[in-house]
C-alpha positions in Angstrom: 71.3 -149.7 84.0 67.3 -149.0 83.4 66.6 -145.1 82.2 65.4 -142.7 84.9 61.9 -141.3 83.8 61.0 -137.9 85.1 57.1 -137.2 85.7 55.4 -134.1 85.9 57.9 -131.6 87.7 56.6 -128.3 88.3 53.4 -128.7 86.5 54.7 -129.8 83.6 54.2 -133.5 82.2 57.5 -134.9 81.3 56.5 -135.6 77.6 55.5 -132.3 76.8 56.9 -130.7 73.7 58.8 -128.0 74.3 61.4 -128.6 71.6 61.0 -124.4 70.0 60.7 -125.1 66.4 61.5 -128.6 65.7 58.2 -130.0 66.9 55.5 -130.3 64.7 53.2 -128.3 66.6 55.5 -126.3 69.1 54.3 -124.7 72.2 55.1 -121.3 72.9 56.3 -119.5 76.2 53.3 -118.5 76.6 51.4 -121.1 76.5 53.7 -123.2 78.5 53.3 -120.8 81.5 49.9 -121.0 81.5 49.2 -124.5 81.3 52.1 -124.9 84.6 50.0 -122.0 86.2 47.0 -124.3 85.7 48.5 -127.3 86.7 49.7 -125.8 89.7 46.0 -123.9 90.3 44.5 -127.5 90.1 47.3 -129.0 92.5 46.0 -126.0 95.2 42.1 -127.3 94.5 43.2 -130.9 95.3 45.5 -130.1 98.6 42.2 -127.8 100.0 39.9 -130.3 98.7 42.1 -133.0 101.6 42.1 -130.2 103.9 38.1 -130.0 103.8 38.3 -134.1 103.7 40.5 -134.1 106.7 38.4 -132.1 108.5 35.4 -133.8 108.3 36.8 -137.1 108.6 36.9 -138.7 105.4 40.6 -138.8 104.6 43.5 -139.1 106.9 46.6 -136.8 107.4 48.9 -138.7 105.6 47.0 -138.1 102.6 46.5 -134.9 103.4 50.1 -134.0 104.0 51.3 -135.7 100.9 48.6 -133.8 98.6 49.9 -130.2 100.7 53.9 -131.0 100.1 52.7 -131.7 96.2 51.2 -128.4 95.9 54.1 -126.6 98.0 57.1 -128.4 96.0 55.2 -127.8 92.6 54.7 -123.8 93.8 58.3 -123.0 94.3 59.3 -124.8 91.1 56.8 -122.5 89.4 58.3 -119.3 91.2 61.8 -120.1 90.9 60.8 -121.0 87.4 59.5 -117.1 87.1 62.3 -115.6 89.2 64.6 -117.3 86.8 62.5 -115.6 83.9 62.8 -112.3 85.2 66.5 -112.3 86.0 66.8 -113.5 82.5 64.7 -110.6 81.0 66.4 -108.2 83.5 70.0 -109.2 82.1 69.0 -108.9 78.2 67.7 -105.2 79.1 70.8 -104.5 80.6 73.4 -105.6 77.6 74.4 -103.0 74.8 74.5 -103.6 71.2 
């Protein structure tokens, strides 16, 4: 049975390290949001730059379509991503030491 690779979900490239500390050069949160938000940012550039392509003729819907359900599948990963975040803050500030 051949290994299932998994590329780019949610903005994120599959390689990416986001091992905490026991990378050589570890990412933080932080940055790890931001480059998603940016990868998802770019994703929205691409699906209006096939709407504008559409319109004037140069692409087809397909294409169009497929570059739209890109940008909407890689959004909701992103804000479940966040919600997730939140709920997770939201249930530390609620425990007692």
């Amino acid at each position: 049975m051949n290994p299932v690779s998994i590329n780019a979900i949610g903005g994120l490239p599959a390689n990416q390290n986001i091992q905490g500390t026991r990378g050589k050069d570890p990412a933080s949160f932080g940055q790890i949001m931001k480059q998603a938000v940016s990868h998802v940012d770019q994703m929205g550039e691409a699906a209006d730059k096939a709407i504008v392509d559409m319109l004037a003729g140069e692409a087809d819907v397909a294409k169009t379509m497929i570059e739209l359900q890109k940008f909407d599948i890689s959004m909701k990963t992103l804000v479940s991503f966040r919600n997730k975040a939140i709920e997770a803050y939201q249930e530390i500030n609620r425990m007692q030491f």
